[in-house]
C-alpha positions in Angstrom: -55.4 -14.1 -9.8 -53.7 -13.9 -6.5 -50.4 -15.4 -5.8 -51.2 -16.7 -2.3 -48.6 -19.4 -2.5 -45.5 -16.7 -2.9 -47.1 -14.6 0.1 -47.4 -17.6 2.4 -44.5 -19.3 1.1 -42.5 -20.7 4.0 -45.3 -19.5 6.8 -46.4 -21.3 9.8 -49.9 -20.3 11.2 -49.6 -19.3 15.0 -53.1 -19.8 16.5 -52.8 -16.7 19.2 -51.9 -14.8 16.8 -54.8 -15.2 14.7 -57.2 -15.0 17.4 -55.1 -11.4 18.4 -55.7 -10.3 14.7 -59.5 -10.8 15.0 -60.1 -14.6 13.5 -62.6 -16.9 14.5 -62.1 -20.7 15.5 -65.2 -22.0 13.4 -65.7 -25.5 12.6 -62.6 -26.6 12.4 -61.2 -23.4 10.7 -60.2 -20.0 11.3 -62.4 -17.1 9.4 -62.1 -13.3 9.2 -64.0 -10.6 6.6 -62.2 -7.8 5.8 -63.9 -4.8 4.1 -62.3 -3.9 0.8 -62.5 -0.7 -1.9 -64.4 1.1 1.0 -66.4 -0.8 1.8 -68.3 -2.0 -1.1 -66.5 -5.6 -1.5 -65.9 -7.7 1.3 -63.3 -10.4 1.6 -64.0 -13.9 3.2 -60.4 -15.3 4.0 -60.8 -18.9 6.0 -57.2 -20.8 7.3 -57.1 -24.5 7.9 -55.3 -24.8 11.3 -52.5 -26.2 8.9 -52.4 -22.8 7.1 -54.5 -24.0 4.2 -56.3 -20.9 3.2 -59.4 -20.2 0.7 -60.9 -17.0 0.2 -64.3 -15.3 -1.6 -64.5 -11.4 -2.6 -68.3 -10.7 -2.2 -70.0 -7.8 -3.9 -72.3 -6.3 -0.9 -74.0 -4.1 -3.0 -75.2 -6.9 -5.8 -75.0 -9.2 -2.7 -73.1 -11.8 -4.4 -70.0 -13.3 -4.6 -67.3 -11.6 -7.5 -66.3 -14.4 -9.0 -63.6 -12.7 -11.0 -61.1 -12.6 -8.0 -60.4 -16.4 -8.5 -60.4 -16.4 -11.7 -57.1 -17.2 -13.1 -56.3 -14.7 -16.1 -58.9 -12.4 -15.1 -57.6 -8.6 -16.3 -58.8 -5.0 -15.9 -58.4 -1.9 -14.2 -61.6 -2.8 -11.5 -60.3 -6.7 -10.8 -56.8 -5.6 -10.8 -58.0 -3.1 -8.3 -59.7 -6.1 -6.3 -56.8 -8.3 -6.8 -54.4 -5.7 -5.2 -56.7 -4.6 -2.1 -56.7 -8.5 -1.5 -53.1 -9.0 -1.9 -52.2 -6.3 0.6 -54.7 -8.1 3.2 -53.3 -10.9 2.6 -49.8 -9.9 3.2 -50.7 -7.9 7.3 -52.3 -11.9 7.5 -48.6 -13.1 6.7 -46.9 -10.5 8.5 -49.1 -10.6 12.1 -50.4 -14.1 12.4 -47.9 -16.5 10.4 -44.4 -17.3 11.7 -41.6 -18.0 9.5 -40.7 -21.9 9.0 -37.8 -21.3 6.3 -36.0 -24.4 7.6 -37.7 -27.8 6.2 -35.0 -30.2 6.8 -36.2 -32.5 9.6 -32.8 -32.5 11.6 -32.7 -28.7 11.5 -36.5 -28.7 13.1 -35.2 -31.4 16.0 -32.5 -28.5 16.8 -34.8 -25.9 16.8 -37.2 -27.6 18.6 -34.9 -28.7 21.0 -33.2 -25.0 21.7 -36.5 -23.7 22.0 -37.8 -26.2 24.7 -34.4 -26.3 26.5 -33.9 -22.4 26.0 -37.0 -20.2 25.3 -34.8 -19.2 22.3 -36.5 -19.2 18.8 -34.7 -18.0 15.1 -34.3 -14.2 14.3 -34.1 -13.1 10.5 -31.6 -10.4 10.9 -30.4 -10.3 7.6 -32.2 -8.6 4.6 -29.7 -9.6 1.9 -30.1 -13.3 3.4 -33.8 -14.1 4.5 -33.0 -17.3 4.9 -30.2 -17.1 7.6 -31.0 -16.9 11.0 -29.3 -16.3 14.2 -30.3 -18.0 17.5 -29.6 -16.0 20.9 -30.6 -15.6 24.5 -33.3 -13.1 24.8 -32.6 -9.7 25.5 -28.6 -9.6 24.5 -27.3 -8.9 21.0 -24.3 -11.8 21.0 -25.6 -15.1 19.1 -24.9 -18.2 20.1 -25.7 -20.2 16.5 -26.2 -19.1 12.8 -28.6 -21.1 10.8 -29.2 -20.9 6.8 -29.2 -22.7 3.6 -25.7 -23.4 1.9 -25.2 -24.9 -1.3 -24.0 -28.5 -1.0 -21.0 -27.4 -3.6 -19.5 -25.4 -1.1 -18.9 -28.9 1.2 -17.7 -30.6 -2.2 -20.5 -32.5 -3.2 -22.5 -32.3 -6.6 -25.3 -29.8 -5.9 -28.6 -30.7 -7.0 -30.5 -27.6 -8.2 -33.5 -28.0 -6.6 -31.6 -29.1 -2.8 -29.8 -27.2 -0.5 -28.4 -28.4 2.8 -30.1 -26.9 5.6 -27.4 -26.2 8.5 
């Protein structure tokens, strides 16, 4: 089965950009088909405007839906096949229509909110080796003006909790 959470993990759907990509605003959701494995599969991908997303592979030459895209566990050479064109789909989705909300912490959202009205300025990922740091800076010039990332509370002196980070 497809590992949609790890490919959307952290990913924010931006509206235009859907639209841009081709998706339709249909009750209440957004809703593309892709043609898949030339032509002979199709895939149904449909987004929640909260970036809920559900999919169905259909067979166009049976003219029915392959249930064994969903199905969790589900191995061969042909599904693996189908499993994989999805996947890559999936990802250009990610990539062109989803922006990057790596920073959960609420007080970390009011500062980026608040340079972003007050500046136009919104978080660039610069860094492969840290995907989680970002740098902040006016449009168009290479200095940055603020560094944001995730730092493990041990390195202020306080017990760290596995599963938290502080968010700065």
């Amino acid at each position: 089965m497809i590992d949609i959470q790890a490919i959307f993990k952290n990913k924010i759907p931006d509206r235009d950009k859907l639209s841009a990509f081709g998706f339709s605003f249909t009750e209440g959701h957004f809703v593309k088909e892709f043609p898949i494995l030339e032509g002979q599969f199709s895939l149904k991908v449909t987004l929640s405007p909260l970036g809920e997303i559900d999919y169905h592979v259909y067979d166009l030459l049976a003219e029915e839906e392959y249930f064994l895209a969903r199905v969790q566990g589900a191995e061969g050479s042909f599904v693996g096949e189908v499993h994989k064109a999805c996947e890559e789909i999936f990802s250009e989705i990610a990539q062109n229509c989803f922006l990057r909300e790596c920073y959960q912490n609420g007080q970390t959202k009011r500062i980026l909110q608040y340079v972003f009205q007050k500046f136009g300025v919104e978080p660039e990922f610069l860094w492969a080796r840290l995907p989680d740091w970002s740098a902040l800076r006016v449009k168009g010039q290479k200095p940055w003006f603020a560094v944001l990332g995730k730092v493990e509370k041990s390195k202020f002196g306080f017990e760290e909790n596995r599963s938290s980070r502080s968010s700065i």
